[in-house]
C-alpha positions as CSV (number, residue, x, y, z in Angstrom):
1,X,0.0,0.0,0.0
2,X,1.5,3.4,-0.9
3,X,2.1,6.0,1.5
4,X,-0.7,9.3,1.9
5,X,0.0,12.2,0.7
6,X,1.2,14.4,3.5
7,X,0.3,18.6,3.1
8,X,1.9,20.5,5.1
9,X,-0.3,23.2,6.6
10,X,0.7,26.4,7.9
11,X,-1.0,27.9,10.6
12,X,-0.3,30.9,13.9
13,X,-1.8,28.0,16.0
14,X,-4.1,25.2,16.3
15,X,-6.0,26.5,18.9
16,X,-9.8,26.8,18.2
17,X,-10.6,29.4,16.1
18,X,-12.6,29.7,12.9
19,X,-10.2,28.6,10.2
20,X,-8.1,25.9,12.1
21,X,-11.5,24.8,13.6
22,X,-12.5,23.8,9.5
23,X,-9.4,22.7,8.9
24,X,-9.8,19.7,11.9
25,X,-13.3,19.2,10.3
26,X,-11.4,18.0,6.9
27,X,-8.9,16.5,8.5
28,X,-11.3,13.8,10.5
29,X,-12.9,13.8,7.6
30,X,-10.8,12.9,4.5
31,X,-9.4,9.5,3.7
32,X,-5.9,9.2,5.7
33,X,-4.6,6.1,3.5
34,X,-4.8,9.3,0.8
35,X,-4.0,12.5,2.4
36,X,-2.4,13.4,5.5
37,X,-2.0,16.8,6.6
38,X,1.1,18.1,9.2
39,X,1.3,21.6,10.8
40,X,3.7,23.9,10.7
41,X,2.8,26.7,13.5
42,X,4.2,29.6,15.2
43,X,3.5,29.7,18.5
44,X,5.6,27.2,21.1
45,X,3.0,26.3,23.2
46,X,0.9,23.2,22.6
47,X,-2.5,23.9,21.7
48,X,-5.8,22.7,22.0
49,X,-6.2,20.4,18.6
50,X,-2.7,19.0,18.4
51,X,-3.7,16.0,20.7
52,X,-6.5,15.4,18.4
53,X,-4.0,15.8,15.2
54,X,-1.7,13.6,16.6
55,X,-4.3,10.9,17.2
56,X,-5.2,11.4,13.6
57,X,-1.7,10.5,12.3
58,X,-0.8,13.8,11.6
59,X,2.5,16.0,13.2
60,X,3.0,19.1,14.5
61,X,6.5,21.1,13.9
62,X,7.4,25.0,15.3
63,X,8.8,27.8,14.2
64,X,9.6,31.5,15.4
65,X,6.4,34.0,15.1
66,X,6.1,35.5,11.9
67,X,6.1,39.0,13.9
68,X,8.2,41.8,11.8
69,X,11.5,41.9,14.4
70,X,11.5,38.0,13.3
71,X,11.1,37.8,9.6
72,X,14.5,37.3,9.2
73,X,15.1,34.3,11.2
74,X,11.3,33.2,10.0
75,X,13.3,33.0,6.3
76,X,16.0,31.3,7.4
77,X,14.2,28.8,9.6
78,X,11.8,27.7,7.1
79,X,14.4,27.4,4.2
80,X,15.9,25.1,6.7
81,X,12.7,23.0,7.4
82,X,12.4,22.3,3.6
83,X,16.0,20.9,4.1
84,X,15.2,18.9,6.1
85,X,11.8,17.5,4.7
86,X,11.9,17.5,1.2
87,X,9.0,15.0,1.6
88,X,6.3,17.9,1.5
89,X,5.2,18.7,-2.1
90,X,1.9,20.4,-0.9
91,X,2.0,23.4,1.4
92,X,-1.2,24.8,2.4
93,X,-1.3,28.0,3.7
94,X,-3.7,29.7,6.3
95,X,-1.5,32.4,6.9
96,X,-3.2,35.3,4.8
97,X,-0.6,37.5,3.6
98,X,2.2,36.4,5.6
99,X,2.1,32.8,3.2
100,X,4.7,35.8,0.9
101,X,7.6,34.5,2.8
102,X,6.9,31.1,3.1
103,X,5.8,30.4,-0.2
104,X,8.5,32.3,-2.0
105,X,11.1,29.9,-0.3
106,X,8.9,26.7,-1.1
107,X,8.8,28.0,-5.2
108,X,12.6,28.6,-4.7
109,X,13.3,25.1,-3.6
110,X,11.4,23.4,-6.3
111,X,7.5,22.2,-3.4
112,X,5.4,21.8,-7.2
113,X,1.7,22.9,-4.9
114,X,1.8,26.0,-3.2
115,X,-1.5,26.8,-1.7
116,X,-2.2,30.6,-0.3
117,X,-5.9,30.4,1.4
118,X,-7.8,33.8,2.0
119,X,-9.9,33.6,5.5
120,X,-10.6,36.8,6.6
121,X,-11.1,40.4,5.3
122,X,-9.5,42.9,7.2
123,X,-10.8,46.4,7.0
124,X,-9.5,50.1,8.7
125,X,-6.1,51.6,8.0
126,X,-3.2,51.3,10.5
127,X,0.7,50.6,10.8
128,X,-0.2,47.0,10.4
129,X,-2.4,47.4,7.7
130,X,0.4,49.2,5.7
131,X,2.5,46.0,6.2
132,X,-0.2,43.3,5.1
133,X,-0.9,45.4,2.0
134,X,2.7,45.3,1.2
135,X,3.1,41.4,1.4
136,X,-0.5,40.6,0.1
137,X,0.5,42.5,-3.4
138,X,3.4,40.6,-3.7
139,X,2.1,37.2,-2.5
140,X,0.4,35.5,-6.1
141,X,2.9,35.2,-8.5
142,X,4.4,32.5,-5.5
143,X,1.5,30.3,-4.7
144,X,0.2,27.7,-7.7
145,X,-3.1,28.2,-6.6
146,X,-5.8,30.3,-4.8
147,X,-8.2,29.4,-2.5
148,X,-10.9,31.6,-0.4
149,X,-13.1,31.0,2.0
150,X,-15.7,33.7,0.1
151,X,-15.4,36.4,-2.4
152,X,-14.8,38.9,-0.6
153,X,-11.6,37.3,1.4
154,X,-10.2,36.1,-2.3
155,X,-10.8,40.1,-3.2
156,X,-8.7,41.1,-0.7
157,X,-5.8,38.8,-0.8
158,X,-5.2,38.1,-4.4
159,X,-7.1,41.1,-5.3
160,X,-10.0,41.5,-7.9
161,X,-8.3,40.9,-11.0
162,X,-7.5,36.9,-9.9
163,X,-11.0,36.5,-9.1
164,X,-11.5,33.8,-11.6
165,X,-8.9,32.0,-10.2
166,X,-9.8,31.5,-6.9
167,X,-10.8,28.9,-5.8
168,X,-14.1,28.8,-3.2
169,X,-13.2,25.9,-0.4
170,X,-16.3,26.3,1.9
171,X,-16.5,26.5,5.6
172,X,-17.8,23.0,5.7
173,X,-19.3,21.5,8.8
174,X,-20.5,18.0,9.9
175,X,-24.3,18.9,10.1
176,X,-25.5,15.6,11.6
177,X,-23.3,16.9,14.9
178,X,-25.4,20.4,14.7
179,X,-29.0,19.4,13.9
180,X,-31.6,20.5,16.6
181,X,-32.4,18.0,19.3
182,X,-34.8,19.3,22.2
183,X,-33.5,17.1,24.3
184,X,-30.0,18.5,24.1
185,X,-31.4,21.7,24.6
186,X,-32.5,21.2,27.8
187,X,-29.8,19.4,29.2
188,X,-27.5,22.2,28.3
189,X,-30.0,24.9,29.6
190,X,-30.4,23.1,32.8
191,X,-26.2,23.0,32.5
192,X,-26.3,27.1,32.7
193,X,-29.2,27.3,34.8
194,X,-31.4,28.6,32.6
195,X,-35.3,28.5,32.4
196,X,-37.3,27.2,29.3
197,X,-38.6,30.3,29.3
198,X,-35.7,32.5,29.1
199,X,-34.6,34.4,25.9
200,X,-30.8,32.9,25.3
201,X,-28.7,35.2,22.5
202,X,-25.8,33.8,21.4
203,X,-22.3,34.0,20.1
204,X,-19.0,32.3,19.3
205,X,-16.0,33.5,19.0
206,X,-12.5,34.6,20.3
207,X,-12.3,37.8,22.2
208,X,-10.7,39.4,19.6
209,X,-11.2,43.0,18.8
210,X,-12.4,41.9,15.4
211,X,-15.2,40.0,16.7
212,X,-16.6,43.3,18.4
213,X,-17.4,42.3,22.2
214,X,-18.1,45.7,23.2
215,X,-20.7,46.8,20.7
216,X,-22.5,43.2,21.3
217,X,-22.7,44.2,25.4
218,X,-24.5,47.1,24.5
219,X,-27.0,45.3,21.9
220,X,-27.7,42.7,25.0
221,X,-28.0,45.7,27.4
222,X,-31.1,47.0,25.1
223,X,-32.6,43.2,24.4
224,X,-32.2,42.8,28.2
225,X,-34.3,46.2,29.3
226,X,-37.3,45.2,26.5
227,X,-36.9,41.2,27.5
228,X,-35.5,41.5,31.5
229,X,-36.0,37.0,31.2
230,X,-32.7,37.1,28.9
231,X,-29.6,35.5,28.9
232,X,-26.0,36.2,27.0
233,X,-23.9,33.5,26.0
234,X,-20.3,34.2,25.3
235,X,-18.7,31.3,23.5
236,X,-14.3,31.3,23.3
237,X,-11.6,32.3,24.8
238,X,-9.0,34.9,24.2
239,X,-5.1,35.7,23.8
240,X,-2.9,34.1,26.7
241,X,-3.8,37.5,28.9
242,X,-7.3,37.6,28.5
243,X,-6.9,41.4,28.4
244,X,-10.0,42.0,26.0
245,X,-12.0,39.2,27.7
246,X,-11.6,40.9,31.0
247,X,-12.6,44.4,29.8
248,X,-15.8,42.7,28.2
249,X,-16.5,41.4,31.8
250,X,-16.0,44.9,33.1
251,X,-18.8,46.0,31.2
252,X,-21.0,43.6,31.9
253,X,-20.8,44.1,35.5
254,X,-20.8,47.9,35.2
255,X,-24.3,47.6,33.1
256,X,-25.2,45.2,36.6
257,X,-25.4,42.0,34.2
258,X,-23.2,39.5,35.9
259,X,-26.3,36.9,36.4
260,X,-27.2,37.4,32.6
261,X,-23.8,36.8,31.0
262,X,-22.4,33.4,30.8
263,X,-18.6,33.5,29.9
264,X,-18.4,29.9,29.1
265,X,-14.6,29.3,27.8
266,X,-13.4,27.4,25.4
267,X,-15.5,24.8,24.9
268,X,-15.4,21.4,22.8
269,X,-18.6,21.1,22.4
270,X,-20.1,24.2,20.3
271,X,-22.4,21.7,18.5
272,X,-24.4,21.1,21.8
273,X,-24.4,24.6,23.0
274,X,-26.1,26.0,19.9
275,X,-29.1,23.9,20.9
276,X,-29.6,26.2,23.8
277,X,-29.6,29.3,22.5
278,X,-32.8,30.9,20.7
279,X,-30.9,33.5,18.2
280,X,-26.8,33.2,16.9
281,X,-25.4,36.9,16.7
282,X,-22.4,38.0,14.9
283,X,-21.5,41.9,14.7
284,X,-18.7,41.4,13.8
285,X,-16.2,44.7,12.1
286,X,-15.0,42.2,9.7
287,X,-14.6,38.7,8.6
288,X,-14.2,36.2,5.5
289,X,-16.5,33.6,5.4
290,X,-17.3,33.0,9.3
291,X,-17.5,29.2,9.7
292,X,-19.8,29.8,13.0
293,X,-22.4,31.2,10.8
294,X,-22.7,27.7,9.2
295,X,-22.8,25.9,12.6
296,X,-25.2,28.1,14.0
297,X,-27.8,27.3,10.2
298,X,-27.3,23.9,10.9
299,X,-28.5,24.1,14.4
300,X,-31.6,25.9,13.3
301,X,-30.7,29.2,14.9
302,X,-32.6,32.1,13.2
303,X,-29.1,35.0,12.5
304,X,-28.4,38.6,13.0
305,X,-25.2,39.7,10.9
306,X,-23.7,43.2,11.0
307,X,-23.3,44.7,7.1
308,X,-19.4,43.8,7.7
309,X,-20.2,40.1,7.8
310,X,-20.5,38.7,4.0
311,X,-23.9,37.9,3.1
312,X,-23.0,35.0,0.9
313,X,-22.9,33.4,4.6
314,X,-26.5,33.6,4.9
315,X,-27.5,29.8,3.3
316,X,-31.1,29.3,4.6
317,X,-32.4,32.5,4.2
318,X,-32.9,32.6,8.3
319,X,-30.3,35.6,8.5
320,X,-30.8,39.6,8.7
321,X,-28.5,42.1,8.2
322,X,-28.1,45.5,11.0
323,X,-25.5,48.7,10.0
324,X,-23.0,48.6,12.7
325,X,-24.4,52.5,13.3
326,X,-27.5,51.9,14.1
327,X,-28.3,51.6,18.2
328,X,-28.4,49.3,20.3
329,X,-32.2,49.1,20.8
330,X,-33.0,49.1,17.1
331,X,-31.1,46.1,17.1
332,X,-32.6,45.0,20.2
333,X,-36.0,45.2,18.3
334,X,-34.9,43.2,15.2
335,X,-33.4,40.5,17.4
336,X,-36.7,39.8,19.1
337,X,-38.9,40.0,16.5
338,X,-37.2,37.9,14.0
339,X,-36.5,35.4,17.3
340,X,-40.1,35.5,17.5
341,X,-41.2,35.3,14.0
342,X,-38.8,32.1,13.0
343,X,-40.2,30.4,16.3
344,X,-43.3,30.2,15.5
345,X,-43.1,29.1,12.3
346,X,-39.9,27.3,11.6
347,X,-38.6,23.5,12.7
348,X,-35.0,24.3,13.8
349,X,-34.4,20.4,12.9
350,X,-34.4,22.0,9.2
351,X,-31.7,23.9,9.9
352,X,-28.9,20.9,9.0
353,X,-31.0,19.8,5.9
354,X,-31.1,23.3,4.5
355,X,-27.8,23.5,5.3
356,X,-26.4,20.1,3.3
357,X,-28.5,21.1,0.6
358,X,-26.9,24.4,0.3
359,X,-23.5,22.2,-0.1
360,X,-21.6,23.3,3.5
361,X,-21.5,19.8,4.5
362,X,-18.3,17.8,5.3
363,X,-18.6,14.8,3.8
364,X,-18.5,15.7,0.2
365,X,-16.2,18.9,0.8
366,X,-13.9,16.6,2.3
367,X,-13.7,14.1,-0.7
368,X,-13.6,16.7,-2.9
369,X,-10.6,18.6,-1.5
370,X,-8.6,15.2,-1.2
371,X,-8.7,14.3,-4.6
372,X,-7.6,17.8,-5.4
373,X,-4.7,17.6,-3.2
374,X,-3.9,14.0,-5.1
375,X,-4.7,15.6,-8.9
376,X,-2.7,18.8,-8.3
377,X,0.6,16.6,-6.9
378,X,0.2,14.4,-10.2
379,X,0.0,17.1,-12.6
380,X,2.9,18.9,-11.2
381,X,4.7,15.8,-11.2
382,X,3.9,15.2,-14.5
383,X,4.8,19.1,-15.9
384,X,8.2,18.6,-13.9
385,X,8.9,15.3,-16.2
386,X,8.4,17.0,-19.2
């Protein structure tokens, strides 16, 4: 029997956010005997999936950050890596604009499929901004082949001009994990403490500025005041200092809403949570293609999306759309009518069929993008024997 195929993916960290959080979904999913994927990452702490990836067959290596004081030693590290495993002749890369340096060495050193993947869409202008602009102009003429998690990230990374080329590798989830069991609902209500009753809003995410904490305490503030029986779930975790997390939980107790705001953690098990909640929320000031908005379909949660949030992620038509300006309480309003409106007349247990049939489920995603990984190698292979 021949050997997988091993990819190696580059990643910040395997912890579980967004994009390394649908990269573990492909990974259980695809057939091993065919495709295999290792991680290259850049923090040196172990993080929460590489016990998983390990289990799965796969490896985990480390590098230096790929912070600006280290690009230099990020270069010369990675040229060594290569060295050293000349076995990799697929390199995936989740690392948005920063896949320049990497993928410039790989082309240099003869790695036939060099993948850059577009997950995000950064907006607002800044000393950091100036630097991702620079790398992200000079990043395709490197990588063999473009993939994007929507449009609008594949806009922004390999700009509009390479739009046909880009790939679209969706967000895919396992929806038979998500769909809507009532039962499950109340066992994770009664895990919270929370009454039948009670109005539960939710949201995943890390407590990243990006994901917009602040703004989504003030929008619970005003849905508490019109509904006082209310509840806020706060799904993730945060950077190793929890600096943004603890600020969000300043607010909350200044606003005196310390019994209605669950902080639950990191957890594993976002699939059963989303059964508790009554409405998924997601004001975010950017994003790509947010995977959570998928989960959160497939459990039957009725949406609410700021206009920064790419609509192309609304799949069941169970998603509105608020301007970031407009106030808390109007979004308040919105929230509980459309919570109101899709309960009494939807079946969340829809949620995960609308979902498959949209195409975000694994198992066909996964297949698909294992068979690219195999077809790409051989016709690289086969250009290079020319």
């Amino acid at each position: 029997m021949s050997e997988p195929v091993r990819v190696l993916v580059l990643d910040t960290v395997m912890d579980r956010g967004g994009a390394e959080t649908m990269t573990m979904n492909y990974l259980r999913r695809m057939d091993r005997s065919k495709v295999q994927y290792d991680f290259l990452v850049n923090r040196d702490y172990k993080a929460a999936y590489e016990d998983e990836i390990a289990e799965l067959g796969g490896k985990v290596y480390r590098m230096c950050p790929l912070y600006p004081q280290y690009f230099d030693k990020y270069k010369r590290q990675f040229r060594g890596f290569l060295k050293v495993h000349p076995e990799y002749r697929i390199i995936h890369s989740n690392l948005e604009e920063r896949s320049y340096f990497a993928l410039r060495i790989a082309k240099e050193m003869g790695v036939p499929v060099r993948i850059a993947h577009a997950h995000n869409r950064p907006v607002g202008f800044d000393l950091k901004s100036v630097v991702r602009e620079y790398f992200r102009f000079r990043l395709p003429p490197y990588a063999t082949h473009y993939f994007a998690c929507g449009q609008e990230a594949g806009d922004w990374l390999f700009g509009v001009k390479n739009r046909s080329k880009v790939i679209q590798e969706r967000n895919a989830v396992d929806t038979a994990l998500y769909r809507y069991d009532p039962t499950v609902a109340e066992e994770v209500r009664a895990e919270f403490q929370t009454p039948e009753d009670c109005f539960v809003l939710g949201h995943v995410g890390r407590f990243f500025p990006q994901k917009n904490h602040m703004q989504l305490v003030d929008i619970f503030a005003a849905v508490h005041k019109m509904r006082p029986n209310s509840r806020l779930w706060l799904v993730g975790g945060g950077e190793l200092d929890d600096s943004l997390k603890n600020q969000v939980k300043s607010k909350v107790h200044e606003l005196g809403l310390d019994e209605s705001v669950v902080f639950t953690g990191v957890r594993t098990d976002v699939n059963r949570l989303m059964q508790g909640m009554d409405l998924f929320i997601l004001p975010s000031l950017f994003e790509g293609f947010p995977m959570t908005m998928i989960e959160a379909q497939s459990a039957g949660l009725p949406c609410m999306i700021s206009d920064k949030v790419p609509p192309q992620c609304d799949v069941t038509g169970n998603v509105q759309i608020m301007t970031l300006d407009s106030t808390p309480e109007e979004w308040a309003k919105h929230i509980l009518d459309q919570s109101d409106k899709y309960a009494a007349k939807s079946d969340r247990a829809d949620g995960a069929k609308s979902v498959t049939k949209a195409g975000y489920d694994i198992v066909k995603n996964a297949e698909w993008l294992q068979d690219f990984y195999v077809n790409a190698l051989a016709q690289a292979e086969a250009r290079e024997r020319r």
